[in-house]
MDAnalysis code that builds the backbone (N, CA, C; Angstrom):
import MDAnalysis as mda
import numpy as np

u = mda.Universe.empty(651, n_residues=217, atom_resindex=np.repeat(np.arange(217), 3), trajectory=True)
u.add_TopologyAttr("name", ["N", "CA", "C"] * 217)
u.add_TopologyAttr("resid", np.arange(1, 218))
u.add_TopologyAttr("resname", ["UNK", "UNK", "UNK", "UNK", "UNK", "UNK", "UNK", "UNK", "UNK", "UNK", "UNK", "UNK", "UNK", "UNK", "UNK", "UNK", "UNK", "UNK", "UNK", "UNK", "UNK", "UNK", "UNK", "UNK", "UNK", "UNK", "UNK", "UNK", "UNK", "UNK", "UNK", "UNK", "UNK", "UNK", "UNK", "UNK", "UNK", "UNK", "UNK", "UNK", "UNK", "UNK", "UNK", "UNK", "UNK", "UNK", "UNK", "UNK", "UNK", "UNK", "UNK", "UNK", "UNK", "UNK", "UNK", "UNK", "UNK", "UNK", "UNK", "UNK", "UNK", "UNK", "UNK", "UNK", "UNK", "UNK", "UNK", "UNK", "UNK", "UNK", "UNK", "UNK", "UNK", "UNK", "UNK", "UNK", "UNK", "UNK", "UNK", "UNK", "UNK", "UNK", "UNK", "UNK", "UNK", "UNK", "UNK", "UNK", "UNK", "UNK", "UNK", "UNK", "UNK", "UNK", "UNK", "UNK", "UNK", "UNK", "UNK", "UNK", "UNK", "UNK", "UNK", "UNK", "UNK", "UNK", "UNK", "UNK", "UNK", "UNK", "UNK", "UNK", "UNK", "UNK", "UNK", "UNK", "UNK", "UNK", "UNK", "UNK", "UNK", "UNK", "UNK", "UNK", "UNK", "UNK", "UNK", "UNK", "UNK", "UNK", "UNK", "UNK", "UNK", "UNK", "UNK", "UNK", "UNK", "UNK", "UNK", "UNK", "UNK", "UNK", "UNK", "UNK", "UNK", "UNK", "UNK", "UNK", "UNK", "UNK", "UNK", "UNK", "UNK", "UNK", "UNK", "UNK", "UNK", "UNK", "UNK", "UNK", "UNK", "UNK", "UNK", "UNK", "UNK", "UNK", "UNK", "UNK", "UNK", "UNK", "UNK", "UNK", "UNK", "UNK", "UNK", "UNK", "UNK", "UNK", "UNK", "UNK", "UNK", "UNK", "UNK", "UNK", "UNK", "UNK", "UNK", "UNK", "UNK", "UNK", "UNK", "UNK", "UNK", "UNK", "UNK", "UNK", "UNK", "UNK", "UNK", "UNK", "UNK", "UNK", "UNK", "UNK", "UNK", "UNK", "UNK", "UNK", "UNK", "UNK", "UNK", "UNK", "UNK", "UNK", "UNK", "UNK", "UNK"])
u.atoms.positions = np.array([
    [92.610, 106.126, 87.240],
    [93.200, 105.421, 88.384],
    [92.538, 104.059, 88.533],
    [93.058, 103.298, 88.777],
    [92.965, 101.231, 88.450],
    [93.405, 101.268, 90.098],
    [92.680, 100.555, 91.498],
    [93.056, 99.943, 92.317],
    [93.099, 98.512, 92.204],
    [94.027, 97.942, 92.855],
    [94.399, 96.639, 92.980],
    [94.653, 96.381, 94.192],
    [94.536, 94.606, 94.547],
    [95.184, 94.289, 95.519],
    [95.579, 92.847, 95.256],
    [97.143, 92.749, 95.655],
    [97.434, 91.529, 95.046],
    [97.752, 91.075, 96.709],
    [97.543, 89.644, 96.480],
    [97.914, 88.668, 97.389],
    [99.257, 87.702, 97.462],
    [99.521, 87.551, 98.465],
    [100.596, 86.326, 98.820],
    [99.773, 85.316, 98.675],
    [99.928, 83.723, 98.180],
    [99.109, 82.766, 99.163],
    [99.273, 82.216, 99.938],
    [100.417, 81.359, 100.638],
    [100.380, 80.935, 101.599],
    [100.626, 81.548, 103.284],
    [99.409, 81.190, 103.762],
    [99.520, 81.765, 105.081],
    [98.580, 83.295, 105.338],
    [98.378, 83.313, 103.856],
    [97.187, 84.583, 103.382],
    [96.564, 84.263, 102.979],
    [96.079, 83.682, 101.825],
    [94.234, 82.587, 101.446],
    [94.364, 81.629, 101.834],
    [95.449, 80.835, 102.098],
    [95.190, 79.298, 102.567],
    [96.383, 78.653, 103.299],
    [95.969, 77.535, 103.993],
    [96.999, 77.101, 104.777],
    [97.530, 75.477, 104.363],
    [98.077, 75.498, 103.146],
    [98.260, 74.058, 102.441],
    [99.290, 73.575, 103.850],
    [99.918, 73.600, 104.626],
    [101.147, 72.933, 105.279],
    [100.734, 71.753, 105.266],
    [99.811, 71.351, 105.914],
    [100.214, 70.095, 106.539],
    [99.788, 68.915, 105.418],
    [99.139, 69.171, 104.331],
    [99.330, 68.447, 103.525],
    [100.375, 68.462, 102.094],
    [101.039, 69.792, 102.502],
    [102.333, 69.839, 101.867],
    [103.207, 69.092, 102.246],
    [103.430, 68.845, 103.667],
    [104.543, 68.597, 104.462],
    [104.327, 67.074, 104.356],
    [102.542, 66.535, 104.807],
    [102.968, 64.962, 104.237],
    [103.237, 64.361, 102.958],
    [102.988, 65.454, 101.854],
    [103.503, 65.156, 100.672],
    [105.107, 65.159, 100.689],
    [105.769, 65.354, 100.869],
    [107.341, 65.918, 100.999],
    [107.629, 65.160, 102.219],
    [107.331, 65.087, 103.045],
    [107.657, 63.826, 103.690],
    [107.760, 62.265, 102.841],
    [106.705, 62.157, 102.611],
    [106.231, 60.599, 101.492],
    [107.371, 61.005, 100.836],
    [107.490, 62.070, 99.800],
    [108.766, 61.805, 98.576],
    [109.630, 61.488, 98.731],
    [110.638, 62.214, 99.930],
    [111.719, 61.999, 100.226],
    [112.537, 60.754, 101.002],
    [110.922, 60.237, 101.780],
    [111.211, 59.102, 102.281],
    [111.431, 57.897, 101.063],
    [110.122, 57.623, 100.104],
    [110.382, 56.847, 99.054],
    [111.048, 57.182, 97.648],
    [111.444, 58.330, 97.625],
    [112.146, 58.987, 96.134],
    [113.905, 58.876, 96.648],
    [114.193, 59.252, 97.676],
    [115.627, 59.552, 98.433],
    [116.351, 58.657, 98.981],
    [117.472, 58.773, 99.200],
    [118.008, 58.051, 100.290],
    [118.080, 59.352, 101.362],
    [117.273, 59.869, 101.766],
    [117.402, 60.706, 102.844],
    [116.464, 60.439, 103.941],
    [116.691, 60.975, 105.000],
    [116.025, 60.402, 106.160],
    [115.371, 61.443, 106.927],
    [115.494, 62.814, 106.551],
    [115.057, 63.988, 107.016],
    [113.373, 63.548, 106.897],
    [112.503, 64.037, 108.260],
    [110.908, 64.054, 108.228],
    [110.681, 65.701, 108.840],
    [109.769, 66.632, 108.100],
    [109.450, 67.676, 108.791],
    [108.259, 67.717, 109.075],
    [108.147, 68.244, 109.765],
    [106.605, 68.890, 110.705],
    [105.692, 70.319, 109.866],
    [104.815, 70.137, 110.459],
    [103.809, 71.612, 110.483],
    [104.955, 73.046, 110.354],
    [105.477, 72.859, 111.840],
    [106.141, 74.236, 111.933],
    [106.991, 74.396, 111.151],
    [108.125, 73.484, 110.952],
    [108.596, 73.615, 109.597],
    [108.173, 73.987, 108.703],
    [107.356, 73.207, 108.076],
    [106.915, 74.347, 106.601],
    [105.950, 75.745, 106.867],
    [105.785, 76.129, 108.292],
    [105.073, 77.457, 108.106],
    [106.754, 78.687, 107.678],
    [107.715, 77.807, 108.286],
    [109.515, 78.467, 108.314],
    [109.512, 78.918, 107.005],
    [109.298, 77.897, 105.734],
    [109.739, 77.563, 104.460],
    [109.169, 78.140, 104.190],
    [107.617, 78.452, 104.155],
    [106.545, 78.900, 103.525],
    [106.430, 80.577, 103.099],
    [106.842, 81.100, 101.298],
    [107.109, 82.515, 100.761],
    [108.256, 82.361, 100.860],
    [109.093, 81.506, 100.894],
    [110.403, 81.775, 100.654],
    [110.727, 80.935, 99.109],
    [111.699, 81.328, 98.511],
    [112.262, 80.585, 97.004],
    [112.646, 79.645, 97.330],
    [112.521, 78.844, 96.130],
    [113.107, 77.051, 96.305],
    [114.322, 77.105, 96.819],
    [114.988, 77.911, 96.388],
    [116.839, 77.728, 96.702],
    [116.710, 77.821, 98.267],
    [115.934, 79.184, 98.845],
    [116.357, 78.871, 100.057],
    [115.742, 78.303, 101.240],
    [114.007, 77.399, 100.358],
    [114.097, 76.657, 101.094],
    [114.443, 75.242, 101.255],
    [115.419, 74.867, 100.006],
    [116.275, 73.531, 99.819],
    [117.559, 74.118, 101.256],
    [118.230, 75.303, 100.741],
    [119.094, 75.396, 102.004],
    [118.509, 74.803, 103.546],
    [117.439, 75.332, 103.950],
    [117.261, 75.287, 104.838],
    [116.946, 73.555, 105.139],
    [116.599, 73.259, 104.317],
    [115.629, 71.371, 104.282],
    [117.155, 70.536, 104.724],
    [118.293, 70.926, 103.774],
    [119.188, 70.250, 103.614],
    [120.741, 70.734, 103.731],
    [120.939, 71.398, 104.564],
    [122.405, 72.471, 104.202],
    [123.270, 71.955, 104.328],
    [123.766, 70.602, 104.635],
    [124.928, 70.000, 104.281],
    [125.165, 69.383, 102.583],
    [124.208, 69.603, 101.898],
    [124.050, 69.054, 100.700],
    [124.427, 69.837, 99.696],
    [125.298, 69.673, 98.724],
    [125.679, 70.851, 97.719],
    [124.457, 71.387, 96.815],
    [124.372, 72.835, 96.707],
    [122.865, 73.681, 96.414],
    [122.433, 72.601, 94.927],
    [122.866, 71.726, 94.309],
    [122.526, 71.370, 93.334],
    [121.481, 70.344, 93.648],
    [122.025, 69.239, 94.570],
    [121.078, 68.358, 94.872],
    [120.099, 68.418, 95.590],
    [120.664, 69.521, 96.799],
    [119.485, 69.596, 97.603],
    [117.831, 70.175, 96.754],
    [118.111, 71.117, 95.616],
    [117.104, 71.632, 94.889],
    [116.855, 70.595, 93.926],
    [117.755, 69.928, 93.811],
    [116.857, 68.469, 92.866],
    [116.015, 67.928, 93.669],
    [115.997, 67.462, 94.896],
    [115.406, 66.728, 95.553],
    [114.075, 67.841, 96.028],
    [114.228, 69.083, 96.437],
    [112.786, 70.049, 96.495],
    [112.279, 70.127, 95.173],
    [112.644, 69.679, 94.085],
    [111.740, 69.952, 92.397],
    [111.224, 68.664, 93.048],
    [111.639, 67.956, 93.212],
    [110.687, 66.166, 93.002],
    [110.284, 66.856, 94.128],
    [109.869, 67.266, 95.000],
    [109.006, 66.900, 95.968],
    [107.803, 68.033, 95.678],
    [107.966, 69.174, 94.941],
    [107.430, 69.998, 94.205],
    [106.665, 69.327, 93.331],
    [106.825, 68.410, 92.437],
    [106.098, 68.198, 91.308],
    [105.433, 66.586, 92.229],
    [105.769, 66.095, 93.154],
    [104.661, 65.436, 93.913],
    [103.852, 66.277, 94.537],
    [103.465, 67.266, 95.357],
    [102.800, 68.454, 95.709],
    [101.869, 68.410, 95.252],
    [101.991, 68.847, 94.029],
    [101.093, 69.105, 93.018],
    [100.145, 68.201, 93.099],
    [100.520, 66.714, 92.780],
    [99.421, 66.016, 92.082],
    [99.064, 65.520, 93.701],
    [99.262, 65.659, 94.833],
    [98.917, 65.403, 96.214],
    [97.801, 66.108, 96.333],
    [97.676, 67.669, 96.362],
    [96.829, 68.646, 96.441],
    [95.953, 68.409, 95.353],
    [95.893, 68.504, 94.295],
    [95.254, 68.305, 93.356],
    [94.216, 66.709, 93.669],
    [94.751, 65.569, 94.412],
    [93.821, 64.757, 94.582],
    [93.367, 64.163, 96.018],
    [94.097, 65.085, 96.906],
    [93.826, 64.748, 98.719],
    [92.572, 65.024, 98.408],
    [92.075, 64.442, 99.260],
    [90.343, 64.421, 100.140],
    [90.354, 65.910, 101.167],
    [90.959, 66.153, 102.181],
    [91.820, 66.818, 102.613],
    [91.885, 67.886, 102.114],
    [90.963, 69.323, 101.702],
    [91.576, 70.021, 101.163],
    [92.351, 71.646, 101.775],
    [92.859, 71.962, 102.253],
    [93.798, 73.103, 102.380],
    [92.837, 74.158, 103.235],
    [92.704, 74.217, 104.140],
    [91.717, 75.161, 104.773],
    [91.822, 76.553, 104.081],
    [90.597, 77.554, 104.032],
    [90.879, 78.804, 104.100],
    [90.927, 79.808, 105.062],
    [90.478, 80.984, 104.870],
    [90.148, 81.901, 106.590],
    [88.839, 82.430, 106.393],
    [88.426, 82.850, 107.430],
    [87.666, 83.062, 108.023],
    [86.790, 84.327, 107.423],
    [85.641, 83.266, 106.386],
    [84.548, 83.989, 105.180],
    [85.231, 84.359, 104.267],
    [86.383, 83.784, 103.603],
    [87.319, 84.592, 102.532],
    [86.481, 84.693, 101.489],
    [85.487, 83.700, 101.023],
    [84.615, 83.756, 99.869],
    [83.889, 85.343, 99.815],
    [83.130, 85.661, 100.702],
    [82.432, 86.853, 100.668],
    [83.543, 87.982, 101.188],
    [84.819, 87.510, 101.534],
    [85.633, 88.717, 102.198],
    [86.095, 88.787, 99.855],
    [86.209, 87.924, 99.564],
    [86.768, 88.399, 98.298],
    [85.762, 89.079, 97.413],
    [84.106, 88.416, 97.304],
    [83.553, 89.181, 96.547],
    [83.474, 90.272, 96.855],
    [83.360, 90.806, 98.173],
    [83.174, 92.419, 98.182],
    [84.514, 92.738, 97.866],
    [85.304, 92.407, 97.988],
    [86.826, 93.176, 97.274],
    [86.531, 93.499, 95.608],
    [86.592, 92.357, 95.185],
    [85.967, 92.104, 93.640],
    [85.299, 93.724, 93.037],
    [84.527, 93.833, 93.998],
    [83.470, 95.013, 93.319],
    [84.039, 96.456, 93.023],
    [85.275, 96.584, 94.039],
    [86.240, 97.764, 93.991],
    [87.740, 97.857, 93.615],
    [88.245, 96.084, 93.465],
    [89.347, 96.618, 93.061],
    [89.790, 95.216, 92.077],
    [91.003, 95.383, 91.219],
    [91.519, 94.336, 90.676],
    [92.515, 93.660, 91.474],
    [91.980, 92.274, 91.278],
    [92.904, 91.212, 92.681],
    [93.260, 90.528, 91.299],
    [94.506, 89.916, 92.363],
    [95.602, 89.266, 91.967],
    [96.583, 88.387, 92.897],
    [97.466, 87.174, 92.531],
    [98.272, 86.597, 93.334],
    [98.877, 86.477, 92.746],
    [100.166, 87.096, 93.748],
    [101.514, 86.743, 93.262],
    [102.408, 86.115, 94.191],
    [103.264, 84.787, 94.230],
    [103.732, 83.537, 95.243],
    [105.006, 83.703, 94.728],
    [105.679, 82.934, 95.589],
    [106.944, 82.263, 95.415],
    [107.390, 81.331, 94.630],
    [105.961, 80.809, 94.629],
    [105.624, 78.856, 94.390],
    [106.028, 78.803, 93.002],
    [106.436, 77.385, 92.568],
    [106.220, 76.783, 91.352],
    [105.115, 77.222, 91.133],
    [105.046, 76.781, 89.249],
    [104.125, 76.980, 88.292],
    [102.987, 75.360, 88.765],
    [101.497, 76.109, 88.390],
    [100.950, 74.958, 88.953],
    [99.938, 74.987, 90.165],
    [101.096, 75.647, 91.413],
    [100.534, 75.541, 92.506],
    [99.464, 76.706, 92.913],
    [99.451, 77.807, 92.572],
    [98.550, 78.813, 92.499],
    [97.183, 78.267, 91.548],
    [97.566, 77.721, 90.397],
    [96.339, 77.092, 89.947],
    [95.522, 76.051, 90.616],
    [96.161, 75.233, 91.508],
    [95.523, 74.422, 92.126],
    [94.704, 75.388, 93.218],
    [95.331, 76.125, 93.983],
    [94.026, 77.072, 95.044],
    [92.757, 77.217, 94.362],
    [93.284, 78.013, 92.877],
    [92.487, 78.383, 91.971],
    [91.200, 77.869, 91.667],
    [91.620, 76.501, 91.717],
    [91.392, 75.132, 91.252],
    [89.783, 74.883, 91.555],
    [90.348, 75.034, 93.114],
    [89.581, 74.943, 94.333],
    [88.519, 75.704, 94.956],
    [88.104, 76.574, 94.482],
    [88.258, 78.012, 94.966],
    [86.464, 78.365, 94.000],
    [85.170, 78.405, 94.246],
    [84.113, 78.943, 93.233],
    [84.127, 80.442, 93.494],
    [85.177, 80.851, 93.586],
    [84.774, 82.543, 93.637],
    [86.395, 82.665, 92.598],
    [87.459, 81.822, 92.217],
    [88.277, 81.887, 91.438],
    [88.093, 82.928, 90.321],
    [86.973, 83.524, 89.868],
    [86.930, 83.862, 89.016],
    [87.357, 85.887, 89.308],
    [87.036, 85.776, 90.572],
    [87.882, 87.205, 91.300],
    [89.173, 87.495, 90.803],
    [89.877, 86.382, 90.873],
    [91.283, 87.308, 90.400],
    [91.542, 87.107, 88.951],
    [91.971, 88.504, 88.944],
    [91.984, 88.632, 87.177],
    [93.497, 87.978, 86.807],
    [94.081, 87.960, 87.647],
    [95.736, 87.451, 87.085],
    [96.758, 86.844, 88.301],
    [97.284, 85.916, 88.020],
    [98.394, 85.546, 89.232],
    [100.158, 85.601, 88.691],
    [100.900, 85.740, 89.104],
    [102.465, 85.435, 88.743],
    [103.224, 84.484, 90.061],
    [104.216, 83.774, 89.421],
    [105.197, 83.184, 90.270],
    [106.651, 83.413, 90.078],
    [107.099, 82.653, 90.698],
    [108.639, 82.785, 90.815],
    [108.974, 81.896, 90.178],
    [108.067, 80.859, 90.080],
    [108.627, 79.722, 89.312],
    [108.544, 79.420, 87.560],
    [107.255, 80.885, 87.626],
    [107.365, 80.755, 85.843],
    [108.308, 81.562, 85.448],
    [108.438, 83.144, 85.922],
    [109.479, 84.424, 85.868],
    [110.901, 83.968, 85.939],
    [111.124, 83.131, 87.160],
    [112.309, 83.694, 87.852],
    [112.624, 84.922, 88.238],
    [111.760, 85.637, 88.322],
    [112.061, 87.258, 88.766],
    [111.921, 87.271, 90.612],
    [111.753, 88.342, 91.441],
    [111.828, 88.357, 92.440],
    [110.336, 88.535, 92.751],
    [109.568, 88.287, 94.139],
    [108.348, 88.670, 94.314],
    [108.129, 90.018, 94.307],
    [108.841, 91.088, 94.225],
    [108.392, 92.926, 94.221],
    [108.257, 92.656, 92.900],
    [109.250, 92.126, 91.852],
    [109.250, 92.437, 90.144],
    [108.126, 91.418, 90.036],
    [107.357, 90.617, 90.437],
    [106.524, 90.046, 90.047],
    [105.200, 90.642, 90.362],
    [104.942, 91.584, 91.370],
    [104.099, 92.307, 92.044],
    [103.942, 93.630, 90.308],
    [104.994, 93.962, 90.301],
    [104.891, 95.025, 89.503],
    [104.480, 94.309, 87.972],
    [105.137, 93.451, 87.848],
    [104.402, 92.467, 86.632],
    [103.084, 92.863, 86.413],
    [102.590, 92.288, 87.525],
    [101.180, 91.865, 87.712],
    [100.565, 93.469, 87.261],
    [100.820, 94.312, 87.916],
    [100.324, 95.356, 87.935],
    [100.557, 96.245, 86.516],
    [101.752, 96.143, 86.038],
    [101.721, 96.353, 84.593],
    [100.379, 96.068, 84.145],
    [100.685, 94.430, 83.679],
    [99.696, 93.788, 83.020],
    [98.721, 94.144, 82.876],
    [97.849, 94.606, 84.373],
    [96.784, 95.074, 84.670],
    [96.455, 96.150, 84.702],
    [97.578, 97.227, 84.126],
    [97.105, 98.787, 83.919],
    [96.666, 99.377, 85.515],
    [96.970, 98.572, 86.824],
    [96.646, 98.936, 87.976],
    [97.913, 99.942, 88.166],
    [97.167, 101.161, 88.799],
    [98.021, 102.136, 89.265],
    [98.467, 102.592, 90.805],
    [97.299, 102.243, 91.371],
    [97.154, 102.075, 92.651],
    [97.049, 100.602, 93.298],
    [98.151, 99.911, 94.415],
    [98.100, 98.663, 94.681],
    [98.630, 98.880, 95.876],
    [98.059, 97.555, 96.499],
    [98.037, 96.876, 98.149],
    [98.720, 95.454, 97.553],
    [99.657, 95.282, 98.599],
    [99.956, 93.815, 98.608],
    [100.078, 92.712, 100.183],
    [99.169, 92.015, 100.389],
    [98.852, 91.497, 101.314],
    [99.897, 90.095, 101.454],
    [100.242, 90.514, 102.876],
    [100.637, 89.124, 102.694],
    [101.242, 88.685, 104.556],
    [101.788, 87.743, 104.614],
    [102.192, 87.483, 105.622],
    [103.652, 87.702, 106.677],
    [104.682, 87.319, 105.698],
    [105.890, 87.025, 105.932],
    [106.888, 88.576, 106.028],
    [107.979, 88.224, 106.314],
    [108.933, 89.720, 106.248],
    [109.042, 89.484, 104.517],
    [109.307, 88.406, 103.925],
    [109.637, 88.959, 102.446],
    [108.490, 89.609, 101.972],
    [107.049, 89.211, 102.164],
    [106.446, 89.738, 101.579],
    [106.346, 91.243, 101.840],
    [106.808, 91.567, 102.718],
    [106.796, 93.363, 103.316],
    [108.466, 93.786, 102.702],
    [109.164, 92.783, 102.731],
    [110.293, 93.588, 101.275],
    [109.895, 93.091, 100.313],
    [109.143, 92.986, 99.870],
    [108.674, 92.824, 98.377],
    [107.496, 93.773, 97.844],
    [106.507, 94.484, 98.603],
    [106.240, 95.542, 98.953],
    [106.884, 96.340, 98.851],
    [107.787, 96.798, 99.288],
    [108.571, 97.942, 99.470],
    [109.307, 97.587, 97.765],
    [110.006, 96.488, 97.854],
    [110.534, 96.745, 96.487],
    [109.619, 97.364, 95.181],
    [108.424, 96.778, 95.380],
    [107.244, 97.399, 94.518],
    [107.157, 98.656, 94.324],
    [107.199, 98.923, 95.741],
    [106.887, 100.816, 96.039],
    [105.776, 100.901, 96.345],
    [105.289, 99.975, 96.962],
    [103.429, 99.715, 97.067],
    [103.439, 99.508, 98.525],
    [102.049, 100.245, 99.241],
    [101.943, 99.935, 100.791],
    [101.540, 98.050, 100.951],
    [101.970, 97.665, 102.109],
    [101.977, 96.647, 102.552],
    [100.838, 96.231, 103.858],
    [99.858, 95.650, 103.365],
    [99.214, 95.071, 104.810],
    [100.027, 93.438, 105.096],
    [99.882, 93.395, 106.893],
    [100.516, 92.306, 107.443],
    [99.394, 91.420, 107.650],
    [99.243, 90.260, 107.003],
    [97.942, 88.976, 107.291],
    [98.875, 88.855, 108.554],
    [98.595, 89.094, 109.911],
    [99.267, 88.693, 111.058],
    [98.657, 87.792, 111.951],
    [97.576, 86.887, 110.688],
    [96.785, 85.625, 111.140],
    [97.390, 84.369, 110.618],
    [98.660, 84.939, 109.841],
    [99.260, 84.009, 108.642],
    [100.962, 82.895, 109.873],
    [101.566, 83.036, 108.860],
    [102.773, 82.509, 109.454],
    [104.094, 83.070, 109.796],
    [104.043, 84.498, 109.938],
    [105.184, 85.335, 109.854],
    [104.707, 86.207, 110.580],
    [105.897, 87.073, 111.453],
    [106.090, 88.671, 111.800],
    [107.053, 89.375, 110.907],
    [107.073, 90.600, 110.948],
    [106.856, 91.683, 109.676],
    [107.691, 92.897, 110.394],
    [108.823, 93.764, 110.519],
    [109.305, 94.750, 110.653],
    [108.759, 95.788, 110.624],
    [107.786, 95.592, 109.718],
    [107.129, 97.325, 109.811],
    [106.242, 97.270, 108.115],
    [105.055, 97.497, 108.775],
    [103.605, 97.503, 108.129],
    [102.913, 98.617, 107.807],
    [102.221, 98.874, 106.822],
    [101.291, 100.480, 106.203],
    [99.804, 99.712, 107.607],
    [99.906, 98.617, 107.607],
    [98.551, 98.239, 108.454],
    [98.720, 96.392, 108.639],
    [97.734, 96.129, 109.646],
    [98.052, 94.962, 109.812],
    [96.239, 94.210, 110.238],
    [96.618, 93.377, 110.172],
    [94.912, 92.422, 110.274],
    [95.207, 91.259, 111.009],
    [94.636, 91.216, 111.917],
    [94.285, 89.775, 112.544],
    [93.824, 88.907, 112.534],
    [92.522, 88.908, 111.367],
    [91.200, 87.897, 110.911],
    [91.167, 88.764, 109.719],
    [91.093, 88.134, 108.623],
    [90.636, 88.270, 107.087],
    [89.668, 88.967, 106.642],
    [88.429, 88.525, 107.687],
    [87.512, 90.201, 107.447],
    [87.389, 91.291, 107.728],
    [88.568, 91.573, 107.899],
    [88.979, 92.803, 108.513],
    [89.664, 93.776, 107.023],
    [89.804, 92.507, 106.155],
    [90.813, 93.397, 105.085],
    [89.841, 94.206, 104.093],
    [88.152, 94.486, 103.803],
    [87.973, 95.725, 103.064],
    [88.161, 96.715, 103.690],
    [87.751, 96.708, 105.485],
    [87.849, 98.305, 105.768],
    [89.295, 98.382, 105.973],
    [90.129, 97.666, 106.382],
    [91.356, 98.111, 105.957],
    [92.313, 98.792, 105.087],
    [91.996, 98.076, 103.738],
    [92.126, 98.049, 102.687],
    [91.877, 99.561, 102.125],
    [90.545, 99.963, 102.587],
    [90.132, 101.145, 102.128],
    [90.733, 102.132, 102.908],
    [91.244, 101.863, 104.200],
    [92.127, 102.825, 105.129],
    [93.443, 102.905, 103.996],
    [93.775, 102.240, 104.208],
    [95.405, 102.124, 103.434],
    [95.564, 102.915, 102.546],
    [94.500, 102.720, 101.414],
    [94.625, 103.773, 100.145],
    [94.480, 104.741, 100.726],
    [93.241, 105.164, 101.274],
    [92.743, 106.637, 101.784],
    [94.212, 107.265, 102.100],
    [94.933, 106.480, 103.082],
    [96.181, 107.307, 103.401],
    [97.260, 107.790, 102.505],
    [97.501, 106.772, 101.252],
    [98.202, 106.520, 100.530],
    [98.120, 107.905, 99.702],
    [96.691, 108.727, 99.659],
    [96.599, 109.917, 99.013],
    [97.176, 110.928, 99.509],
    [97.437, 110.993, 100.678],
    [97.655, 112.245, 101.668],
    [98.875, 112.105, 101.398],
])
């Protein structure tokens, strides 16, 4: 038996918005003829959801072709924004030592929504990076976040898995897995219905270890 616990990232290790949002602001203002500016709360909306639907949402009078041309360019500015802001992406609260003690008992992992890229940049960032043994996206697969969850877990010969995360997809993506679900309900989303839920980040080993425990019974 292999435990795991894979992660969402945004809104669960880190809170890129607001220097997402002035990145994607800047693009669209100087890449576009568009005039749309979003906020914070906005992208916590967008944030675990797929490009398609969060181009719908950015732009829904726009036919699905362009509006997702215009979220790739603002995607591949992202990147090199995060990668060189001063500014960097807050985390929560002791995640460094909330991950090494995870580390010692189970195989971690992240699996996002995001383009290819953007998980490496957390990564990037990150001197305890060396915790997770593997990440997947949506943007290298094209698969869904449950089939990417199970990816992961293939890969990793993990038999037993937790998937943390914030949002309602991430709790149907969970379920699509077949794997219990904790709710980061410190993140950017409410959740229909949770195996467990956390309010502050160090809360997730003894959690964590609740969850399975139950998961046997």
């Amino acid at each position: 038996m292999k435990k795991g616990i894979l992660f969402d990232l945004d809104g669960t290790l880190w809170d890129s918005s607001a220097q997402v949002v002035e990145s994607w602001n800047r693009t669209i203002r100087e890449k576009t003829n568009r005039t749309e500016q979003f906020t914070v709360d906005d992208m916590h909306r967008f944030m675990g959801k797929t490009l398609e639907a969060i181009a719908g949402m950015m732009f829904p009078v726009l036919p699905s072709a362009e509006r997702e041309q215009i979220l790739r360019l603002c995607n591949d500015d992202e990147l090199v924004h995060l990668a060189e802001t001063a500014e960097k992406p807050p985390l929560y609260a002791e995640e460094q030592t909330v991950i090494r003690a995870l580390q010692k008992d189970y195989t971690l992992g992240i699996v996002s929504n995001c383009q290819v890229g953007y998980i490496e940049i957390y990564l990037g960032q990150q001197v305890f990076s060396d915790a997770f043994c593997d990440h997947e996206c949506a943007g290298k697969t094209g698969l869904s976040k449950g089939q990417n969850i199970r990816l992961v877990m293939e890969r990793q010969g993990i038999t037993d898995c937790i998937y943390v995360g914030d949002t309602q997809g991430d709790a149907d993506a969970a379920k699509e897995a077949g794997i219990p679900f904790i709710h980061a309900a410190y993140g950017f989303g409410t959740v229909d219905a949770c195996d467990a839920a956390i309010d502050d980040f160090r809360k997730l080993p003894e959690t964590a270890a609740l969850v399975f425990s139950a998961a046997k019974k």
